[in-house]
TIVO-2410 file (N, C-alpha, C; in nm, 3 decimals):
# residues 50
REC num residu      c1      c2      c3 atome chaine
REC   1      X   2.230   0.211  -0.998     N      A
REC   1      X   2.085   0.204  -0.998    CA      A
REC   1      X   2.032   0.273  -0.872     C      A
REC   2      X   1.929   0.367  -0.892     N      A
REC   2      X   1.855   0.447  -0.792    CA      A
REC   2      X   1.793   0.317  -0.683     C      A
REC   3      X   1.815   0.294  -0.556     N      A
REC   3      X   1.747   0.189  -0.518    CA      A
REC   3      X   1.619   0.227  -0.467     C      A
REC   4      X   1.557   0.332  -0.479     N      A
REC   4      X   1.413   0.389  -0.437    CA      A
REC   4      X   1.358   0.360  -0.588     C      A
REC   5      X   1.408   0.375  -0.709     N      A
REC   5      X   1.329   0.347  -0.820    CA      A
REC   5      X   1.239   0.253  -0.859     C      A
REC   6      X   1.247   0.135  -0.804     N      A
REC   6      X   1.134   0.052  -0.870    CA      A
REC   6      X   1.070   0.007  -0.700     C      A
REC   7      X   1.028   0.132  -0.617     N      A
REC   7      X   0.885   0.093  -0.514    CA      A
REC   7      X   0.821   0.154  -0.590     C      A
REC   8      X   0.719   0.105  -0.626     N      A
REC   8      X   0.576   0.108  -0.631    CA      A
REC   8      X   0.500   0.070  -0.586     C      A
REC   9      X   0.354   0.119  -0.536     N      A
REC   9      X   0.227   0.098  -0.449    CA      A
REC   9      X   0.099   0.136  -0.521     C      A
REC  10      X   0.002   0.047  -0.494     N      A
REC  10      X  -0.126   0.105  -0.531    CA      A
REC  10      X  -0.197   0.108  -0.431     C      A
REC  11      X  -0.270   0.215  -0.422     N      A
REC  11      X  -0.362   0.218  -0.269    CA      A
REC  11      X  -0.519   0.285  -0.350     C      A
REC  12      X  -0.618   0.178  -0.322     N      A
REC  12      X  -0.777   0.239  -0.333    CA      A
REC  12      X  -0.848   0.222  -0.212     C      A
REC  13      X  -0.903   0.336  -0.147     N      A
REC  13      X  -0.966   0.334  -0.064    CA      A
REC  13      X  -1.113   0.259  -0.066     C      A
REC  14      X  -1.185   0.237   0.041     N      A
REC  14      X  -1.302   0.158   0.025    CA      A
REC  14      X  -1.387   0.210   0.167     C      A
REC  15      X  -1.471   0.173   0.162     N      A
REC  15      X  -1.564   0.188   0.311    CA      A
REC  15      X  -1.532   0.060   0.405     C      A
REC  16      X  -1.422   0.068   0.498     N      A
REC  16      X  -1.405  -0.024   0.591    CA      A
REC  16      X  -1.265  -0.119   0.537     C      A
REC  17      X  -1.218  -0.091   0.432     N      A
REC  17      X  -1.089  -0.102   0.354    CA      A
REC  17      X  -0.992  -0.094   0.320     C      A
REC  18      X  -0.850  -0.059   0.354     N      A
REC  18      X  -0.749   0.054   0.219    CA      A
REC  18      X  -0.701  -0.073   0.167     C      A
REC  19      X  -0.704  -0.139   0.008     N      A
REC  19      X  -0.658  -0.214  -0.060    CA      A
REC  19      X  -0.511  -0.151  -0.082     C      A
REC  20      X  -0.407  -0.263  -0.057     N      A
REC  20      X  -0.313  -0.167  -0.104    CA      A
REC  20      X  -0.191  -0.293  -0.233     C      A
REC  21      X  -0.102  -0.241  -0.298     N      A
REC  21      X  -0.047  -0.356  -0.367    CA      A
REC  21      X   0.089  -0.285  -0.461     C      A
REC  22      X   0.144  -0.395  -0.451     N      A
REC  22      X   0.244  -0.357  -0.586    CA      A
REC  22      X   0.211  -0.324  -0.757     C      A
REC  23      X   0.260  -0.190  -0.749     N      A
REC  23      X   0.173  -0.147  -0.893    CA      A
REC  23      X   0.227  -0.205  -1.009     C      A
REC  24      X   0.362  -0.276  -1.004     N      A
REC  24      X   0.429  -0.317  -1.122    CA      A
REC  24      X   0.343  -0.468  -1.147     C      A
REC  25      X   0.295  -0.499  -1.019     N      A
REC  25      X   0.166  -0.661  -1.061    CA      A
REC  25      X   0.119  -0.603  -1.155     C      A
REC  26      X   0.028  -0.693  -1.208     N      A
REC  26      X  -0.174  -0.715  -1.291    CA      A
REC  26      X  -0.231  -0.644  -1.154     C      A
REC  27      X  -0.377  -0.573  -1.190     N      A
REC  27      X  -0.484  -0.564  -1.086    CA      A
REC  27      X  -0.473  -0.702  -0.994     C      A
REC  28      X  -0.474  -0.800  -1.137     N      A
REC  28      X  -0.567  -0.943  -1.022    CA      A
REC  28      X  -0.456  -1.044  -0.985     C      A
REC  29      X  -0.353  -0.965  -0.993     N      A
REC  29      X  -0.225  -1.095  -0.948    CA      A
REC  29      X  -0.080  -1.035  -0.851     C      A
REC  30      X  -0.044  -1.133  -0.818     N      A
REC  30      X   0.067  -1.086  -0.713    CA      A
REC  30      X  -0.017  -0.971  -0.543     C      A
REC  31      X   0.085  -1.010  -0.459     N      A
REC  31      X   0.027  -1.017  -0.327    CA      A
REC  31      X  -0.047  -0.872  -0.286     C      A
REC  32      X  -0.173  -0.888  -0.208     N      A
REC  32      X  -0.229  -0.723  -0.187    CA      A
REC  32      X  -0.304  -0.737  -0.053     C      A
REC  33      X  -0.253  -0.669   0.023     N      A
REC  33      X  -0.333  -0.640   0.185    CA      A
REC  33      X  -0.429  -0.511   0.181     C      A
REC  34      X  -0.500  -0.603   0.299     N      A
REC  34      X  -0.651  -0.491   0.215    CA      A
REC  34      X  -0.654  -0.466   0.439     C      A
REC  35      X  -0.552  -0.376   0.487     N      A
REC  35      X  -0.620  -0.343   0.666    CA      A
REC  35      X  -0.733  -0.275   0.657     C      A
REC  36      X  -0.726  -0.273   0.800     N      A
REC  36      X  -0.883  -0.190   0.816    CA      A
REC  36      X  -0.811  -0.017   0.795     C      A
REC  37      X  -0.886   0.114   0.794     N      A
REC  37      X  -0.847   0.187   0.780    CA      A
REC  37      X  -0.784   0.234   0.942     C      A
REC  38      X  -0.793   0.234   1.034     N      A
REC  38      X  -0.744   0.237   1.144    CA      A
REC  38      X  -0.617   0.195   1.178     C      A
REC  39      X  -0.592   0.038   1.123     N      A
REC  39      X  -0.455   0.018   1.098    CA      A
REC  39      X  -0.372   0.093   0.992     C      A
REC  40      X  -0.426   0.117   0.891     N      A
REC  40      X  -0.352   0.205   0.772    CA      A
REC  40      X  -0.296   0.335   0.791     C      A
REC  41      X  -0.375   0.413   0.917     N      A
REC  41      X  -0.367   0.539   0.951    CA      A
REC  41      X  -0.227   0.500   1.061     C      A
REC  42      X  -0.241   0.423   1.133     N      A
REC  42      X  -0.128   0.379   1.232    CA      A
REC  42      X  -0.014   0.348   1.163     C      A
REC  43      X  -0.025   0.255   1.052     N      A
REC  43      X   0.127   0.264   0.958    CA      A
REC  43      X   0.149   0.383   0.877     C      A
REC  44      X   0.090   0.459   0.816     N      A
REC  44      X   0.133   0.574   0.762    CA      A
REC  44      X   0.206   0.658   0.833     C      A
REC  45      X   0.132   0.683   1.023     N      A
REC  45      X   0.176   0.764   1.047    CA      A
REC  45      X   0.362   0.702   1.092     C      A
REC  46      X   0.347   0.621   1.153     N      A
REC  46      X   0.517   0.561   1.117    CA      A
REC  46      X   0.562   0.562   0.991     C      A
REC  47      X   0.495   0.518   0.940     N      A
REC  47      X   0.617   0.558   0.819    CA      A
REC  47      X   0.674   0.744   0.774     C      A
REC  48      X   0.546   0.821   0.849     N      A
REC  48      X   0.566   0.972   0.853    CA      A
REC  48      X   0.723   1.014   0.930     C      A
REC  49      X   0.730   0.910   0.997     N      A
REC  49      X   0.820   0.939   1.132    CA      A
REC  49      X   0.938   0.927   1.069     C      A
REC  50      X   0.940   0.821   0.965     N      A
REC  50      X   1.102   0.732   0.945    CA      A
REC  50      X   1.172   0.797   0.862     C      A
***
């Protein structure tokens, strides 16, 4: 089994927002962090790094 195969993410941006979540959930179920966009830009760019 590919072990990168089943990440999935959903990310919608917002004004003051990035909602982000597991896409294999429902919209309205299972866990979803909503940072500010400032923090989101700070984890992306680590994760750019890794």
């Amino acid at each position: 089994m590919d072990p990168g195969r089943d990440r999935h993410g959903g990310v919608a941006l917002e004004p003051g927002t990035v909602h982000v979540r597991d896409s294999k959930n429902l919209a309205d179920t299972g866990p979803r962090l909503a940072p500010a966009p400032e923090a989101w830009v700070c984890f992306v760019a680590g994760a750019v790094r890794t």
